[in-house]
One Martini backbone bead per residue (centre of mass of N, CA, C, O) as a GRO file, in nm:
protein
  159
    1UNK     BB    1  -2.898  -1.314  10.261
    2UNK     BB    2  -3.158  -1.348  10.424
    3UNK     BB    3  -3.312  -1.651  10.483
    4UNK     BB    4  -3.613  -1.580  10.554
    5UNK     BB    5  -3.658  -1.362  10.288
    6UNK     BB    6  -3.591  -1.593  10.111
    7UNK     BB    7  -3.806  -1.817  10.180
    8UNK     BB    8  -4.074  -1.605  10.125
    9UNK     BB    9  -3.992  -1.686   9.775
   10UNK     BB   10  -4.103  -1.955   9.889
   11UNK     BB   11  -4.377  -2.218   9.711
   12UNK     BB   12  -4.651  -2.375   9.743
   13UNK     BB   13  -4.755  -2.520   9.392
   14UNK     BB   14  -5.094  -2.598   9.259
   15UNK     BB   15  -5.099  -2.743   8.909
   16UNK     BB   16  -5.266  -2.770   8.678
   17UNK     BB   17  -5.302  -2.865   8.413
   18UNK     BB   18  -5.155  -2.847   8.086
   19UNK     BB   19  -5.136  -2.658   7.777
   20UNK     BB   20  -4.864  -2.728   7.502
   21UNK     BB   21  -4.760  -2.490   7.249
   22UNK     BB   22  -4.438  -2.583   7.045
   23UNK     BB   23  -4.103  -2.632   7.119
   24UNK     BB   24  -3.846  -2.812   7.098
   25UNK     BB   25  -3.524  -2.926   7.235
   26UNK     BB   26  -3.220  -3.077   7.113
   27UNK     BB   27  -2.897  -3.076   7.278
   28UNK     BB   28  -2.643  -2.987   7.373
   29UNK     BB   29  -2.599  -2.918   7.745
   30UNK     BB   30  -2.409  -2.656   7.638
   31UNK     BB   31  -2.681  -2.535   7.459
   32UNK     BB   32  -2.914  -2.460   7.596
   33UNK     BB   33  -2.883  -2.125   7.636
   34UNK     BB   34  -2.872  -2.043   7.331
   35UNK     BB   35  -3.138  -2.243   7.213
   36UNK     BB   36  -3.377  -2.091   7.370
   37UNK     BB   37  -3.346  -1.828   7.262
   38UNK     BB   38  -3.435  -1.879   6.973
   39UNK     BB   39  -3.698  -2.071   6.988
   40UNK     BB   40  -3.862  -1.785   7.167
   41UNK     BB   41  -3.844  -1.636   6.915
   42UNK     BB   42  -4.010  -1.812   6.715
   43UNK     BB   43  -4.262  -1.821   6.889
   44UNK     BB   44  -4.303  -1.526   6.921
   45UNK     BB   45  -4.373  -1.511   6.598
   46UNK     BB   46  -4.566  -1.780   6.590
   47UNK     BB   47  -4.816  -1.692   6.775
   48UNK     BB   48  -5.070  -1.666   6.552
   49UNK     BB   49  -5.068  -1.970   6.478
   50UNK     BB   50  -5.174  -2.051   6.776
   51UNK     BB   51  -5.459  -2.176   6.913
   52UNK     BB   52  -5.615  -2.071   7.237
   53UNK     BB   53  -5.432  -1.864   7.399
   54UNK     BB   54  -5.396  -1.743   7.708
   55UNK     BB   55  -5.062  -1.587   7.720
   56UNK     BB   56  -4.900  -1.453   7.491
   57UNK     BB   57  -4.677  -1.296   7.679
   58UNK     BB   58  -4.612  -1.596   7.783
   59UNK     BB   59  -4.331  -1.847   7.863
   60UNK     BB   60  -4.315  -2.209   7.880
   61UNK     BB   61  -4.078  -2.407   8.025
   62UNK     BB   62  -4.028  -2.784   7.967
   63UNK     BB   63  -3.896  -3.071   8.168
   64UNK     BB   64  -3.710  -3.312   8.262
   65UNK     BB   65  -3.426  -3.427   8.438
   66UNK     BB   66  -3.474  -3.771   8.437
   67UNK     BB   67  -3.465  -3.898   8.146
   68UNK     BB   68  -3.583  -4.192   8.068
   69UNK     BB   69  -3.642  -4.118   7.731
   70UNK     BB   70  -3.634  -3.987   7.428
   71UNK     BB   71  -3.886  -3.793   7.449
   72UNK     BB   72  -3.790  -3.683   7.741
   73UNK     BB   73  -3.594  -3.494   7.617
   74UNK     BB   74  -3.536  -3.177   7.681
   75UNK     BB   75  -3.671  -2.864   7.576
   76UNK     BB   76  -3.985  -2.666   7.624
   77UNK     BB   77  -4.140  -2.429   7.417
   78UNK     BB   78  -4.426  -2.238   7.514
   79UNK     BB   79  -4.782  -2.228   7.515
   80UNK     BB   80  -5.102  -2.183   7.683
   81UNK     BB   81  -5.400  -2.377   7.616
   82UNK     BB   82  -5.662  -2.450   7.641
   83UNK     BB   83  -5.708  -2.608   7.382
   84UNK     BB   84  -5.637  -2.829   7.109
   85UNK     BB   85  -5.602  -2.644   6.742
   86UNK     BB   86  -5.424  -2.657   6.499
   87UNK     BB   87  -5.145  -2.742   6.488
   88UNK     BB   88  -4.860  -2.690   6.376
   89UNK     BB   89  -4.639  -2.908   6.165
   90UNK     BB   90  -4.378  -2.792   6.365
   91UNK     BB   91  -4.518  -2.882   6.606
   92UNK     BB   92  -4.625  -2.912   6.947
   93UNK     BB   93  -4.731  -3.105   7.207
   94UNK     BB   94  -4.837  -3.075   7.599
   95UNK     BB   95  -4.926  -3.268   7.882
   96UNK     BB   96  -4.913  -3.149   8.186
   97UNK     BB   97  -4.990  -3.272   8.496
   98UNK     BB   98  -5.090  -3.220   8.800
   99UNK     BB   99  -4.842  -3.091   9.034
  100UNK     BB  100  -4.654  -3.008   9.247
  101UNK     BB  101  -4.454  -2.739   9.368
  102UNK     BB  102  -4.135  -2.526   9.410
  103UNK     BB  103  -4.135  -2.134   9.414
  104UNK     BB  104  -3.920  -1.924   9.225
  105UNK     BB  105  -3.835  -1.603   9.152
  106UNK     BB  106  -3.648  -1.495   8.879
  107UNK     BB  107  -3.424  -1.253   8.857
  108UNK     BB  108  -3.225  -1.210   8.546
  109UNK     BB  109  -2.989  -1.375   8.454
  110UNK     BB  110  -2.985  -1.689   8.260
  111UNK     BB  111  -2.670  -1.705   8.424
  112UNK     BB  112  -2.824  -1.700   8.713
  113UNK     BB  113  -3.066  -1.954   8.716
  114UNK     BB  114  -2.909  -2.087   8.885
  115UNK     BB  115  -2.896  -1.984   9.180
  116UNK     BB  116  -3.155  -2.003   9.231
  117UNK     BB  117  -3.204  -2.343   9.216
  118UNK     BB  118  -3.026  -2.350   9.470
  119UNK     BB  119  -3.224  -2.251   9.662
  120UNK     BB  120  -3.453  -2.414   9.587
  121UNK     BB  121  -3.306  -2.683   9.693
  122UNK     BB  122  -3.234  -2.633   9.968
  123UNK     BB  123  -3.555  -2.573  10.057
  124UNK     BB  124  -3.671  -2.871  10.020
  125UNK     BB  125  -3.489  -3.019  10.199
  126UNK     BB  126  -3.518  -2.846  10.481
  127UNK     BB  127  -3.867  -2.927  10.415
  128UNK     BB  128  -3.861  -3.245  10.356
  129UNK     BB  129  -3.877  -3.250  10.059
  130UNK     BB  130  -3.909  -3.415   9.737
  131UNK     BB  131  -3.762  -3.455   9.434
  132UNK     BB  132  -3.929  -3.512   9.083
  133UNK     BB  133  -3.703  -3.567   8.830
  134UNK     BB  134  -3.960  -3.756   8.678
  135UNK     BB  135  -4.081  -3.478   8.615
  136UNK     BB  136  -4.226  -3.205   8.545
  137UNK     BB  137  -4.066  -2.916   8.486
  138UNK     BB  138  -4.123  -2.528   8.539
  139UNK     BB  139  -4.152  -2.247   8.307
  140UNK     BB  140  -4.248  -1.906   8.410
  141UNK     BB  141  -4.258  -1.647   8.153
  142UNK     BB  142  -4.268  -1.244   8.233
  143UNK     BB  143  -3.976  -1.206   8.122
  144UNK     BB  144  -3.837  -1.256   7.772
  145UNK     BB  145  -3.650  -1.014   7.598
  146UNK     BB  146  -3.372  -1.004   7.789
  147UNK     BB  147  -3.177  -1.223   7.924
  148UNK     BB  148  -3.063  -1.028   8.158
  149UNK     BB  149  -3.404  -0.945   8.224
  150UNK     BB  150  -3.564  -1.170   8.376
  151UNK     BB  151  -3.889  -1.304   8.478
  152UNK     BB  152  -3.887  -1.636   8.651
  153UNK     BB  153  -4.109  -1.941   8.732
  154UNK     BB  154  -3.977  -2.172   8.931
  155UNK     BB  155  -4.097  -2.527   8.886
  156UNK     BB  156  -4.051  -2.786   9.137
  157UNK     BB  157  -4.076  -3.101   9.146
  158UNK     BB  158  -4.277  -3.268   9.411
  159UNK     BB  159  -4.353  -3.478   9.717
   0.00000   0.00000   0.00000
């Protein structure tokens, strides 16, 4: 692919604060592929049990690269809540604070979205940002019930 019209396809954007209610996942590392789908029929299912959803429709999955404690391990699958208000008991709440991102939308199989991250990571580098290991990285799901055919977009925290 040409590289200029790669290009075009990664911004930087700016995030307000998020407010995220869903499932943690924790799992060994070669387990997230399978896990994370598994979650998301779960999210989906108890979606009407959460109050406050900006985007029914949508699933954000948010992650730290480097995570420095144990309670920052894993991978959560969210939807985004205007304020929180009756969690189920089940779930958790995820506060992610405003911050830059370069993103790249990702169509197609789970299994390709090395792939994408692997351009986004590249095009950082040449553009002379620093990733962000050490903070939330977000993933907004805008087409996620057929894991061959996803459309999400991959949010990498930069300096």
């Amino acid at each position: 692919m040409n590289r200029n019209i790669l290009q075009d396809k990664i911004s930087i954007r700016q995030l307000e604060e998020l407010k995220l209610v869903g499932f943690r996942v924790l799992c060994d590392g070669d387990q997230y592929i399978n896990e994370i789908p598994k979650a998301s029929l779960a999210l989906q299912d108890r979606i009407m049990d959460i109050k406050q959803v900006i985007s029914p429709d949508q699933q954000i999955g948010a992650f730290i690269v480097d995570a420095t404690s144990e309670t920052e391990d894993g991978y959560w699958v969210c939807v985004q809540v205007d304020k929180y208000e009756d969690i189920p008991e089940d779930m958790i709440s995820l506060t992610v604070p405003p911050q830059k991102y370069a993103m790249i939308t990702h169509e197609g199989s789970n299994h390709d979205i090395r792939n994408s991250y692997e351009r986004l990571h590249e095009w950082i580098m040449k553009n002379n940002y620093s990733r962000a290991l050490n903070k939330w990285h977000i993933e907004r799901f805008l087409n996620y019930e057929n894991k061959n055919q996803l459309k999400v977009q991959l949010f990498d925290t930069i300096l």
